[in-house]
N, C-alpha and C positions, 0 to 999 in steps of 0.2 A: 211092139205091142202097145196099143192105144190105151190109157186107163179109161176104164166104163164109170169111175165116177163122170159127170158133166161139171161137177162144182169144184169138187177137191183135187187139182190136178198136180202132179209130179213136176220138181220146178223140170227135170230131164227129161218132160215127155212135152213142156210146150213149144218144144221147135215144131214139134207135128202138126201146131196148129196153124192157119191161115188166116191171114188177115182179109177180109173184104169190105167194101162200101154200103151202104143201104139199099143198093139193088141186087146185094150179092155177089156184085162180080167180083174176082182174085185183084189183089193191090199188094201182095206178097207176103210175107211171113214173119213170125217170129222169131229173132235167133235167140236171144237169151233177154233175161232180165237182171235188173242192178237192185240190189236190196239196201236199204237204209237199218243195218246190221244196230247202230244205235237206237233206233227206234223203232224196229220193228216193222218196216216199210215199206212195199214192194216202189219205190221210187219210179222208176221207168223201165218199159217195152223196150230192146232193139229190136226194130225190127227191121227190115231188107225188102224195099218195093220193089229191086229185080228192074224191066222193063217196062213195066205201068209207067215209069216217071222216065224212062228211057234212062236212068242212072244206075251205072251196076255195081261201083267201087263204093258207096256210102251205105251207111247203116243210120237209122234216124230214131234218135233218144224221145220217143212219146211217153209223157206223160200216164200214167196207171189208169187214171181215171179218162181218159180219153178214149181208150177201148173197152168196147160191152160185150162181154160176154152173152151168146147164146147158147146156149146150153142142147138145143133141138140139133144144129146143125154142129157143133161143137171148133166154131168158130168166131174170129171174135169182130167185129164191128164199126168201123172206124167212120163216122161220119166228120170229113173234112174235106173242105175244097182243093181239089188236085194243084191250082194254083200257088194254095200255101203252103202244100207237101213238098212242091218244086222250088220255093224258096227258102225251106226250114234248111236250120243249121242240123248238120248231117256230120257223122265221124268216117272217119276211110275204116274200111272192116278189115283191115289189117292192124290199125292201129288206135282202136277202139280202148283198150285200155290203160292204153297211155291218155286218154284224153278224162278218163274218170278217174284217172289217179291223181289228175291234177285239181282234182273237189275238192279232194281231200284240205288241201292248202287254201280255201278260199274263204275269206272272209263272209258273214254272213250268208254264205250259200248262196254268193250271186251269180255264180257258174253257173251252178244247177239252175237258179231262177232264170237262167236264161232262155236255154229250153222251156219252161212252164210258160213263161211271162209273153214270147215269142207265139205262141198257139192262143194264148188269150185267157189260161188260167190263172187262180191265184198264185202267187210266191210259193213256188214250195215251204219256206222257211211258216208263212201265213197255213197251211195245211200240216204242217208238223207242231202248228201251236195249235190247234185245233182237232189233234188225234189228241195230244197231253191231255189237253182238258174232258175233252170226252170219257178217257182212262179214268181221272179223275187223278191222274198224278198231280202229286204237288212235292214241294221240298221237306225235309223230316223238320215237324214242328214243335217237338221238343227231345228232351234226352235226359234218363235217368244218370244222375251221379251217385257213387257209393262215396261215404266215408264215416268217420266215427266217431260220435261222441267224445264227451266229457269223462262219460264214465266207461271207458272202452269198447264201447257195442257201435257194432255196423250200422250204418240206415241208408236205406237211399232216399235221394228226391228226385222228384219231377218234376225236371226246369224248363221252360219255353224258352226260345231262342232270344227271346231280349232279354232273358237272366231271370222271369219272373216263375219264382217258387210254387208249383201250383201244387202240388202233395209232397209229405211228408211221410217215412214208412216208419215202422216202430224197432225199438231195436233189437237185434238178430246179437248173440253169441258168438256167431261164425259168420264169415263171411259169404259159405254158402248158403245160410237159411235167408241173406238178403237176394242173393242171384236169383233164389226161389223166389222168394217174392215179389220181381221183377219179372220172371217168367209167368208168375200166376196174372199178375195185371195185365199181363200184353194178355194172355188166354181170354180172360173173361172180362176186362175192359168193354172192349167192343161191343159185347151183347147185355152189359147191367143194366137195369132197370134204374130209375130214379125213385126212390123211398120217402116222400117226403112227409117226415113226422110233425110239423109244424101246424097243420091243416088235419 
């Protein structure tokens, strides 16, 4: 059963799809795709050209962004010269995942980049630094510490990553009424208004 979304599809239902050029014609299929489980990435296509390329033993790691989805015919788009698809580095479809377990182990992702770089796109490593930032992921920039006065009360601070002190809490009794007061900051941090009484 084909899913009737056009956008959102089942990773289990894109073998059904077919790969073609921009006149339409058949240039093979989809077997499965390789996900980048760390970031969140559909990494690459295998797909299987069959006898378009007169090769039937390989499967060939395309890059994600290299097939377009149309959604009318619900199949996906590959505009490349048949020339380069005959020279692309290709896996035996027997032994396809022994060849992406060996990513795993590779410095900088120049495995991977090899296939990307090969077709004429950026590094993958260069598009993985480029999805982070769009996220708006960055590293944790700072971290409250709890501990305790002079005069036995909890407090925590808010320290930046080069050690610099940026608040200070007031002291807490118990060590839970600081936990709370750490959980209230993280809550309403984020949307406080600036008050400024000097003006």
């Amino acid at each position: 059963m084909v899913s009737k979304s056009a956008r959102f599809v089942p990773s289990v239902r894109l073998a059904q799809y077919d790969v073609v050029n921009k006149k339409g014609e058949d240039m093979g299929q989809v077997q499965t795709f390789v996900v980048d489980m760390r970031e969140g990435l559909i990494a690459f296509a295998l797909v299987a050209f069959g006898g378009f390329l007169g090769i039937t033993d390989k499967w060939f790691a395309l890059p994600w962004i290299a097939l377009e989805w149309h959604p009318g015919t619900k199949k996906f788009i590959l505009d490349m010269p048949e020339e380069v698809l005959k020279n692309a580095p290709g896996m035996h479809k027997d032994k396809w995942l022994e060849e992406i377990d060996k990513w795993q182990e590779g410095k900088d992702l120049e495995l991977v980049d090899h296939y990307y770089t090969y077709y004429g796109y950026d590094s993958y490593l260069g598009i993985v630094q480029k999805m982070v930032s769009k996220r708006g992921r960055r590293k944790v920039a700072a971290k409250f510490e709890i501990n305790k006065d002079v005069a036995g009360e909890f407090r925590f601070k808010l320290v930046a990553v080069n050690g610099e002190i940026i608040a200070v809490s007031e002291g807490y009794t118990a060590k839970e009424g600081a936990l709370n007061g750490i959980a209230s900051v993280r809550l309403n941090a984020p949307v406080a208004v600036i008050d400024d009484t000097t003006v």
